[in-house]
N, C-alpha and C positions, 0 to 999 in steps of 0.2 A: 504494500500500500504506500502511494506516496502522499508525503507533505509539505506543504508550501510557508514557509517565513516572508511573509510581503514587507516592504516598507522598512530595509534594514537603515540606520544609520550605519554610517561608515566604521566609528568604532565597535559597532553593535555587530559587525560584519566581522572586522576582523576578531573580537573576542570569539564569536563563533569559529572563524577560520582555525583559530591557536587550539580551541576545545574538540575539532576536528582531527587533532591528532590521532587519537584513538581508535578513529572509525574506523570498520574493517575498508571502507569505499572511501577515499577523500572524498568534500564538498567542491562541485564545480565553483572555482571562484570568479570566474569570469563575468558572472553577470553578480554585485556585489548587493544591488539591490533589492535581486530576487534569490535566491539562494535554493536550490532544491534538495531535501534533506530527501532521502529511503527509510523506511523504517527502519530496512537488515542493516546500511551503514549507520547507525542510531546504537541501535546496543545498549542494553540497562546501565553498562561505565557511561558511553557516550552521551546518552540522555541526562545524566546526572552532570556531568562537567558541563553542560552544553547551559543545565541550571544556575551552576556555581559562577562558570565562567564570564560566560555571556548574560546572564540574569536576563532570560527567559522564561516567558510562560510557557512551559510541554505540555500537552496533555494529547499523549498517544493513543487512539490511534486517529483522533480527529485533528482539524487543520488548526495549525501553528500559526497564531498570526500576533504580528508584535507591531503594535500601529503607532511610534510614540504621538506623530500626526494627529490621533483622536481623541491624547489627553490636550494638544497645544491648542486643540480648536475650542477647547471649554474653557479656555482660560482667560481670552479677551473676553465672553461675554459675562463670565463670573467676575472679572475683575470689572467690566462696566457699570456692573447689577451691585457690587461691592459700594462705587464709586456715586453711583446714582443713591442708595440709601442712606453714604454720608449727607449727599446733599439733603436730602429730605431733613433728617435730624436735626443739622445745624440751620435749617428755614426755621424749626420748632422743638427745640430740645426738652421740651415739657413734655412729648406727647411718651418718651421713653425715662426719663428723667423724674417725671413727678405724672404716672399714669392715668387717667380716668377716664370712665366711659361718654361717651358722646350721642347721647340722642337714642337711637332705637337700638346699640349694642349694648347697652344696658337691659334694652326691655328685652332683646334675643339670650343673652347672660340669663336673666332670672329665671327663663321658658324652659331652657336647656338644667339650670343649674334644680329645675322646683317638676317638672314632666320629662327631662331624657332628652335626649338629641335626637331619636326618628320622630316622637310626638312635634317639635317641634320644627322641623325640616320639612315636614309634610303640610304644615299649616301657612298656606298664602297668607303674608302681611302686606296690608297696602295693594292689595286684590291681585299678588301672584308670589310666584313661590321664589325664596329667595337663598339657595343653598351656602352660600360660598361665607356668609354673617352667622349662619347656623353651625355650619364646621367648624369655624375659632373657634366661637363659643364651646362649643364640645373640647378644643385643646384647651381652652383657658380652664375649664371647669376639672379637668389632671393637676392644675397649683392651687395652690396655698390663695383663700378668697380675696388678699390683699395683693396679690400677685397678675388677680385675672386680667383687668386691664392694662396691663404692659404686654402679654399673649395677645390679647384683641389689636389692639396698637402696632405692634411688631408685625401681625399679621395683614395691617391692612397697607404696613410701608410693601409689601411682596407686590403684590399690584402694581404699584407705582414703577419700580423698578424692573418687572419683567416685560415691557414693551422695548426698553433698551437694550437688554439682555437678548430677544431675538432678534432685530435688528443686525447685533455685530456677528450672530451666528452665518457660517459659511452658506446657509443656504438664501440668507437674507441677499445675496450679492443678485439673484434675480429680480428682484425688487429696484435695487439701484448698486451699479457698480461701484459705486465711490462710498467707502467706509468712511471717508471723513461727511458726507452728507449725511448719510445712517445714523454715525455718531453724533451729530447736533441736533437732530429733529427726536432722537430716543433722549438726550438730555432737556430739550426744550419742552417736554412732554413734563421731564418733571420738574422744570423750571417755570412752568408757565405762570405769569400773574391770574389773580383773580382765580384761587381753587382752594380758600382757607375751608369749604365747607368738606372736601373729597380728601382732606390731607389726613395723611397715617390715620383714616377710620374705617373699618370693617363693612361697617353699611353703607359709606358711600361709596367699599373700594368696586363697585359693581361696574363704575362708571371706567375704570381702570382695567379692567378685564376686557371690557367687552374691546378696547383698543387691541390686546393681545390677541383674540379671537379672531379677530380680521386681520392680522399680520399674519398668523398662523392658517388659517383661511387660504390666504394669498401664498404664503413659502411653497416651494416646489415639496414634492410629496417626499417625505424621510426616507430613507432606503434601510435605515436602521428599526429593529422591533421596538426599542427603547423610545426613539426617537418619534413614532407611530401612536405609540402609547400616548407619550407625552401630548400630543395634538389634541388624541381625543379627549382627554382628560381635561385638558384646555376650555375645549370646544362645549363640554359636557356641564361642567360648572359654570359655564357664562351662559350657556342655555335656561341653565335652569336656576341660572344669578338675575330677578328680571323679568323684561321684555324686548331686551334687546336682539335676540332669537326669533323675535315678528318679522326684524328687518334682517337679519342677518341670512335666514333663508332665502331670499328672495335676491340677494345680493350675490349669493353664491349661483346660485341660476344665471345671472346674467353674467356673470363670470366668466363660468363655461362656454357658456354662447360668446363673447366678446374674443376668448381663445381660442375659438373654434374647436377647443377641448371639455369635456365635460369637469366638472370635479366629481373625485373620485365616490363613486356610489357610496360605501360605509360615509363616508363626511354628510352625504346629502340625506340618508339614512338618520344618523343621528342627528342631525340638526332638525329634522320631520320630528323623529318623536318627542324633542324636546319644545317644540312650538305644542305640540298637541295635549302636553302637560300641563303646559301655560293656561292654553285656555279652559280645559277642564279644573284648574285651581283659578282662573278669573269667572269661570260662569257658574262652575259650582260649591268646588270647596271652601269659595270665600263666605258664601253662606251658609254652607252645610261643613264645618271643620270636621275630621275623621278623631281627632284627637282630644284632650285637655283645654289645649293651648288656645286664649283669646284670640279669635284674630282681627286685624285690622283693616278696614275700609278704608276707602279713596275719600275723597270731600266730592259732596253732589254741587255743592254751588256754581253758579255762573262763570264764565267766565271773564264777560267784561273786557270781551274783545277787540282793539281799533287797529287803524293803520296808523294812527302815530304811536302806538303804543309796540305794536311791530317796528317800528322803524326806532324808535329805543331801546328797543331789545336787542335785535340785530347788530343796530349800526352802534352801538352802545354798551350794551352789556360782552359784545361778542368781539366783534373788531376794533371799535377803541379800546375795549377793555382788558385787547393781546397787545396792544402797539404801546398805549399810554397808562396802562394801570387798571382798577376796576375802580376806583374809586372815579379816577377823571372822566372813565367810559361815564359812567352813571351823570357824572355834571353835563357831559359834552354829549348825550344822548340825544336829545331833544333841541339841538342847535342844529345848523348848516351842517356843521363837522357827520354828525351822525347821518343825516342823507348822502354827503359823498362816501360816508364809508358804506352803505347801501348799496348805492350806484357802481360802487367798485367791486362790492361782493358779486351784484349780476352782470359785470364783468370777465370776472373769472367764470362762473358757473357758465356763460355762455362759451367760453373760450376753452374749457377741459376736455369738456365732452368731443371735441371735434379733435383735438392733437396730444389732449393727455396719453399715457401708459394708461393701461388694463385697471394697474393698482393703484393708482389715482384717482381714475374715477369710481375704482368701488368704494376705495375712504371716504370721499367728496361723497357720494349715495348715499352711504351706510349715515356719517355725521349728519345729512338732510331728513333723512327719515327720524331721528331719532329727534332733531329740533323736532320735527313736524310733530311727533308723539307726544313732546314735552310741551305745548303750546296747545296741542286737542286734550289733550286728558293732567294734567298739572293736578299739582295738590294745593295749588295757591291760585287767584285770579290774577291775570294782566296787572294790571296797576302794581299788585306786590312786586312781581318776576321782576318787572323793570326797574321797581325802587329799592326794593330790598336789599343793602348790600352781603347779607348772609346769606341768601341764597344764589348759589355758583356753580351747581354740579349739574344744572341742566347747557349749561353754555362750553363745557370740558371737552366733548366732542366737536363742535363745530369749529370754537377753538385750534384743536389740533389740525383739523381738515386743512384753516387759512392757513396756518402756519407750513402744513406742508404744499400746498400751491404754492405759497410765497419760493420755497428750498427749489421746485419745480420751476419758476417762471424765471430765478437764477441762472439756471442751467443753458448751456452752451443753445444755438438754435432759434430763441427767442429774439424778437426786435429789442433795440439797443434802449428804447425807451421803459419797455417791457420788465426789462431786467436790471433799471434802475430803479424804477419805481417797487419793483418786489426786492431790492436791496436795499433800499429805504427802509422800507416796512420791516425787514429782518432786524435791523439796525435799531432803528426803534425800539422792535421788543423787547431787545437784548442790553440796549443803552436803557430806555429810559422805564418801558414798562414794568422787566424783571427787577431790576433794583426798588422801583417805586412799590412792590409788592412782596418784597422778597420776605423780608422779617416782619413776621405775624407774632400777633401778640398774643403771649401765654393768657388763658383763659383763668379766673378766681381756683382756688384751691375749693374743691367741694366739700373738702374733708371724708374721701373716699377710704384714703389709710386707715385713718383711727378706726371709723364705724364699723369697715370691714374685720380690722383685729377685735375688736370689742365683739363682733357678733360671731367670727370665728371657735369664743369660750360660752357661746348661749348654751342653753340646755334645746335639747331635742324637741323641735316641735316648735320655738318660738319663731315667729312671724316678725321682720324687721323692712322699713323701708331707708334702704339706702341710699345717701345720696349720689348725685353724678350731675355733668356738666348739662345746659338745659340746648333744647333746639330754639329756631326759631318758631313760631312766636312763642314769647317765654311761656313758662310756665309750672307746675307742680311735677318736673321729672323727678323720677326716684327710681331704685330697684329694688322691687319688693321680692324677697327672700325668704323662704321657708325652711329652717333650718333642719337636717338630718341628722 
């Protein structure tokens, strides 16, 4: 039987060559890269120096493959995903430093921590099912109760950091050949102004995900099992992280079709049943829960819809508020400024679709569809969206889209005015937006430490409301606790 050593390094070759002494057959060394070992010239001695020597993985009688290539390629985007997390923490080093829960991972904590993690995984909040806040929960509730929230926390920096992470992956080079472009639009993702609501938190890392699912969406298909897995797994938790699997189905459709290639059946598969989940937990199990666990509605009110109120939103919350800050967006909304940045938005939209890449305009889709979702079905009416400066995590997506048309309209091919105008707008975000928004301000102590060690020594059975950091619009948040 024979066996193949792929991908030798040079001294990796010759430590082999030297441990080759022993073989009843020498190793051809002529070709130093491919190396063809025989079982019979191998030998129980042989195979063992071949260990020591050459520090080889053997395992006889199946194929030898020694790839050092396949640990170098994990290590720019681990050291990206490294790099990108510092930045997160130093935007907000309370959120690891002095932990608490934020808004409805408090209220997913209590469900998990008082009915179990399937009770509460299965139960649509806010009228669909939202996996990916329910699984922390399940790891934080493994520590110590004063601990949970820095697991919740740490859990929702992953998110954040894993759009840049496959970016610098080798298969992202289909996407765009130039890593140094990859690598600014996967940092600008988590530099972006205006995203204090989506920052290092669990229930809003949904909004973080679903950016990964469409990079991963778009990556040419893994050749590795591992790397397969990985996708689906991806793909699977942001389906059923949400509603953003409404659009993302349909996105993949047109995909295929724009490739002339289809995506590969299992993706189109699992992306069907995870749409089909959604709406069986929006039509029925939000009214009828299978489990314990409360669940929570949408707001029926109005909306309170206009077109200047669109055109603050947009030209405002969304494009001033990548270029100049969120806070200037929200001043400079409702002035001139906010119409030309309008104007300029249906600019681009008109101009992608006709000379974009593939993956360009599935982003540009995939971020329109989701504005459009976030503007029909909102948990707030118009008037808030626009003036609210707490609320930020409907505008993350669209967000990214400019940002990367902007990285797109840079690129070589474009008219000369084209590409200073979207160098402008780079420049901006980078000069004056990012800094104007960079340092966010640590949030009051809730006094989650004490209560949680105090309630840590309760007796069995007592009933405690915890406190944690409140949402918008304030109110009486707490995490009610039932001690075991």
């Amino acid at each position: 039987m024979t066996c193949r050593i792929q991908e030798f390094r040079e001294h990796d070759c010759r430590s082999a060559i030297a441990a080759s002494a022993s073989f009843t057959t020498p190793i051809d060394t002529t070709h130093p890269k491919s190396c063809v070992i025989t079982e019979a010239s191998l030998g129980r001695r042989g195979a063992r120096q071949l260990r020591q020597k050459a520090s080889l993985w053997v395992a006889l009688p199946t194929t030898l493959r020694v790839d050092p290539g396949r640990i170098a390629s994990w290590l720019l985007p681990l050291s990206g995903m490294l790099l990108a997390a510092m930045l997160v923490w130093l935007r907000r080093p309370d959120v690891l430093t002095n932990p608490q829960f934020y808004g409805e991972d408090g209220v997913y904590f209590a469900n998990v921590y008082n009915h179990g993690l399937l009770a509460t995984a299965i139960t649509p909040q806010s009228g669909y099912l939202q996996t990916f806040p329910a699984l922390t929960a399940g790891l934080a509730r493994l520590v110590p109760l004063h601990h949970a929230p820095l697991v919740m926390n740490a859990a929702g920096i992953l998110p954040m950091v894993l759009p840049l992470g496959l970016l610098l992956t080798r298969r992202a080079e289909a996407l765009g050949p130039s890593l140094a472009t990859r690598t600014l639009l996967g940092l600008l993702i988590v530099a972006l102004p205006g995203v204090s609501e989506v920052h290092a938190t669990s229930i809003n890392s949904q909004w973080y995900l679903s950016i990964s699912a469409v990079i991963v969406l778009l990556l040419p298909a893994s050749e590795r099992t591992a790397g397969r897995i990985f996708d689906r797994a991806v793909l699977l938790i942001c389906g059923l992280t949400g509603v953003y699997v409404l659009v993302l189905l349909p996105v993949a459709l047109l995909v295929g079709r724009w490739r002339g290639r289809p995506v590969p059946r299992a993706t189109i598969r699992l992306l069907s049943a995870c749409v089909a989940l959604q709406i069986i937990a929006m039509v029925y199990l939000s009214a009828n829960p299978l489990g314990p666990v409360t669940t929570a509605g949408r707001s029926s009110g109005g909306l309170d819809a206009s077109v200047p109120l669109l055109w603050e939103i947009v030209g405002g919350r969304v494009i001033l508020g990548t270029l100049v800050g969120d806070q200037a967006g929200l001043a400079l909304g409702s002035t001139p400024f906010g119409l030309v940045a309008v104007l300029g938005v249906l600019v681009v939209a008109v101009a992608v679709p006709k000379q974009a890449s593939v993956e360009l305009r599935a982003a540009v889709l995939f971020a329109a569809g989701l504005l459009a979702l976030a503007l029909v079905r909102p948990l707030n009416p118009w008037p808030i969206l626009a003036a609210e400066p707490a609320i930020t995590r409907y505008w993350l997506l669209p967000k990214v889209a400019f940002v990367a048309s902007m990285l797109w309209c840079v690129g070589r091919g474009h008219p000369l005015l084209v590409r200073a105008v979207a160098s402008a707008a780079l420049a901006c975000t980078m000069l004056v937006g990012i800094p104007r928004d960079w340092s966010e301000t640590a949030p009051p102590d809730s006094g989650w430490a004490v209560a949680s060690r105090a309630f840590e020594h309760a007796a069995p059975g007592t009933r405690r409301q915890l406190p944690q950091l409140p949402l918008v619009p304030p109110g009486a948040w707490s995490v009610d606790l039932v001690h075991h």
